[in-house]
Every structure is written in structure tokens, then in C-alpha cells.
KEZA-973863 format. One record per residue (C-alpha): chain; residue number from 0; x, y, z. Coordinates in Angstrom, 1 decimal. Example, Ala and Ser with C-alpha at 12.3 -4.5 7.8 and 13.67 -1.06 7.14 Angstrom:
+---+-----+--------+--------+--------+
| c |   k |   east |  north |     up |
+---+-----+--------+--------+--------+
| A |   0 |   12.3 |   -4.5 |    7.8 |
| A |   1 |   13.7 |   -1.1 |    7.1 |
+---+-----+--------+--------+--------+
//
This chain:
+---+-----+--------+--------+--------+
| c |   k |   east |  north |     up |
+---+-----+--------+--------+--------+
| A |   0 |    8.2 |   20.3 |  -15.9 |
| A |   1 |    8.2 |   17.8 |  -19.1 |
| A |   2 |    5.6 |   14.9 |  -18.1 |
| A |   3 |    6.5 |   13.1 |  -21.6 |
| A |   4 |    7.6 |    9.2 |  -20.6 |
| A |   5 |   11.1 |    9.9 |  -21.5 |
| A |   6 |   11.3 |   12.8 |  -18.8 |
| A |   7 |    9.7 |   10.8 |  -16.1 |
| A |   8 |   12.1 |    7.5 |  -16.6 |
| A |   9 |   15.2 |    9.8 |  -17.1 |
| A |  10 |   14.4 |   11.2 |  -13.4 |
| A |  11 |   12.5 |    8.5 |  -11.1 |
| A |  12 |   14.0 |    6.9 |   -8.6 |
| A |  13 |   16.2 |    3.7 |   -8.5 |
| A |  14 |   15.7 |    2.5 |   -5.2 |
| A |  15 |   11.9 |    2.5 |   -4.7 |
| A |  16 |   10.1 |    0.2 |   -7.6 |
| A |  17 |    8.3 |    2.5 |   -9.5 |
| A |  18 |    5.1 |    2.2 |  -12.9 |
| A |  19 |    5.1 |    4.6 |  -15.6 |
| A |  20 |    1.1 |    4.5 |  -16.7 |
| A |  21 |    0.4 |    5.9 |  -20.0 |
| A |  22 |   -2.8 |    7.5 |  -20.6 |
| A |  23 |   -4.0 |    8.4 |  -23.7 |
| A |  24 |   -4.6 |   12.6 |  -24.0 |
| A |  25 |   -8.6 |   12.2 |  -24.0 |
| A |  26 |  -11.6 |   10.3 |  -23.3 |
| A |  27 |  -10.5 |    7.6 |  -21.2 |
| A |  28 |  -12.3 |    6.3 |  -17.8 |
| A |  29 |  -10.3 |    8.0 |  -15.0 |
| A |  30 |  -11.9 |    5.1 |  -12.6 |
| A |  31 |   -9.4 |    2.6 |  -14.8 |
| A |  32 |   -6.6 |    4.5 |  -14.3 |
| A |  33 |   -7.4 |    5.7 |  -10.1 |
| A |  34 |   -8.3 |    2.0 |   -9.2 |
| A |  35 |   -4.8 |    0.7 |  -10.3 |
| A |  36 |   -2.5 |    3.7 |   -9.3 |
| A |  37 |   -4.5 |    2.7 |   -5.4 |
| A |  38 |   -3.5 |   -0.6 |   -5.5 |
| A |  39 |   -0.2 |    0.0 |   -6.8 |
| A |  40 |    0.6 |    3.3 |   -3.9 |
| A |  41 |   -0.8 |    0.5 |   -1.6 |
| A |  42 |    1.8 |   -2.0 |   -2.3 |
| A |  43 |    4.3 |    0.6 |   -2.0 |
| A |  44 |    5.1 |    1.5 |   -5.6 |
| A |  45 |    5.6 |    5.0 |   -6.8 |
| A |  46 |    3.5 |    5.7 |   -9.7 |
| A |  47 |    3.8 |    8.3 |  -12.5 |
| A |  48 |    1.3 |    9.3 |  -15.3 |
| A |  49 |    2.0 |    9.9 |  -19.0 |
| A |  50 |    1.2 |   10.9 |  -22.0 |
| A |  51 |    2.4 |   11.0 |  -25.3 |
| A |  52 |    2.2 |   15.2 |  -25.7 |
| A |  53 |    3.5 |   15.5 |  -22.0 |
| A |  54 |   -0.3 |   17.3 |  -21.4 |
| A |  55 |   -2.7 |   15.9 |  -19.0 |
| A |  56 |   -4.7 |   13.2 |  -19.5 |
| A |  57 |   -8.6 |   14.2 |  -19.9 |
| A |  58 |  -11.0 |   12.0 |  -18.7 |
| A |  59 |  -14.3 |   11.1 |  -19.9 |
| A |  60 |  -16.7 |   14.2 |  -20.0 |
| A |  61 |  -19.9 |   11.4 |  -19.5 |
| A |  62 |  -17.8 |    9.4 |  -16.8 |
| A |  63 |  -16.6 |   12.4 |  -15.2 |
| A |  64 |  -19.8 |   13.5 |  -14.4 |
| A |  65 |  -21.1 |   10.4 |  -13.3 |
| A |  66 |  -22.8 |    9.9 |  -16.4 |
| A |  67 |  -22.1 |    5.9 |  -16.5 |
| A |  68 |  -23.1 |    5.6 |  -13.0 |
| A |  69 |  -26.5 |    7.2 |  -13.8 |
| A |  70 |  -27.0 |    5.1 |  -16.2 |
| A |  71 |  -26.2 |    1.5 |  -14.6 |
| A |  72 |  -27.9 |    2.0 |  -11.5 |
| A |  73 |  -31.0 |   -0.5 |  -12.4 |
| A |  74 |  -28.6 |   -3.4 |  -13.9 |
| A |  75 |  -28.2 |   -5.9 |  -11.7 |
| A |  76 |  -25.0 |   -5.7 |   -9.0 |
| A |  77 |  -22.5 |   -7.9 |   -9.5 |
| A |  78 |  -21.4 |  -10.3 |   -6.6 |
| A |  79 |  -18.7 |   -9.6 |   -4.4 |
| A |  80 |  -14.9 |  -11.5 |   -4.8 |
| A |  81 |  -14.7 |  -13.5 |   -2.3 |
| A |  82 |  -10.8 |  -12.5 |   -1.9 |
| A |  83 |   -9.3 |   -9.5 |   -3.7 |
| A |  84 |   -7.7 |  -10.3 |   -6.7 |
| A |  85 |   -4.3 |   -9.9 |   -5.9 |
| A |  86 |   -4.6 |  -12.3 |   -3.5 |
| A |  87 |   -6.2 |  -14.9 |   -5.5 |
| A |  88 |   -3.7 |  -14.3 |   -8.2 |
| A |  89 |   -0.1 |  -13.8 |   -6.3 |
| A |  90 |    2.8 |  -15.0 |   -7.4 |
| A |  91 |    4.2 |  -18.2 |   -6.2 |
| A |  92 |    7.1 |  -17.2 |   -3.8 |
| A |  93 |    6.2 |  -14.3 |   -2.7 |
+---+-----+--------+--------+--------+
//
């Protein structure tokens, strides 16, 4: 099955709001992409990953491996939100 963007829109559904996330083919950090596809399921939206081959996406080697985690374990933790951002940032009216 064809996972180019133009085979995913021609086929998702029209009654459940759905994203399309492009991704490039390589070297991007998966955590970017995993963090806002569980928000998004969350809220109750179907989600769909792309790229522009229609291959999938290849994360990170370094990151994959928990190579940037190794690395920032002595910097200094940020602080917590104090509400999640969604909620600090919703839309009026909703």
C-alpha cells in the first residue's frame, strides 16, 4: 500500500477529523513526531504519516539509540508547566 500524501488523503476518512504528518525520509527526532501523534490520538484524531517517496520515515541513528539522552543527562532539568499546553493555549469557544 502507497503511503505517498496523495494516497493517504485520497482514502481517509470523512467523518472522523483526521492529520496527515509529513516526515522527512531521514534523520529526524522520532520523539517530535511520537509526542504530537499522542496528543493528537488523545484528542481523538486519526493520524497518518508521510513521506515524500511513500518509504518510511528513518529516525535519528544518535536519537534512536538514546544518544541525546546520554548526553543531556547532567544539564539542568527544566521546570515542570504548570498546566499542559493545550490547556493554557485553547481556543476560545471551545
Amino acid at each position: 500500500m502507497s503511503t505517498t500524501p496523495t494516497s493517504i488523503a485520497a482514502r481517509r476518512s470523512s467523518t472522523r477529523p483526521s492529520v496527515l504528518m509529513c516526515l522527512p525520509n531521514r534523520d529526524f527526532d522520532p520523539t517530535e513526531a511520537a509526542v504530537t501523534w499522542e496528543i493528537l490520538r488523545a484528542a481523538g484524531i486519526d493520524v497518518e504519516f508521510a513521506t515524500a517517496t511513500g518509504q518510511p520515515a528513518a529516525g535519528d541513528r544518535d536519537t534512536l539509540r538514546g544518544g541525546l539522552r546520554a548526553r543531556s543527562q547532567h544539564a539542568p532539568k527544566p521546570s515542570p508547566p504548570t498546566a499542559p499546553w493545550w490547556k493554557t493555549h485553547a481556543t476560545p469557544g471551545r
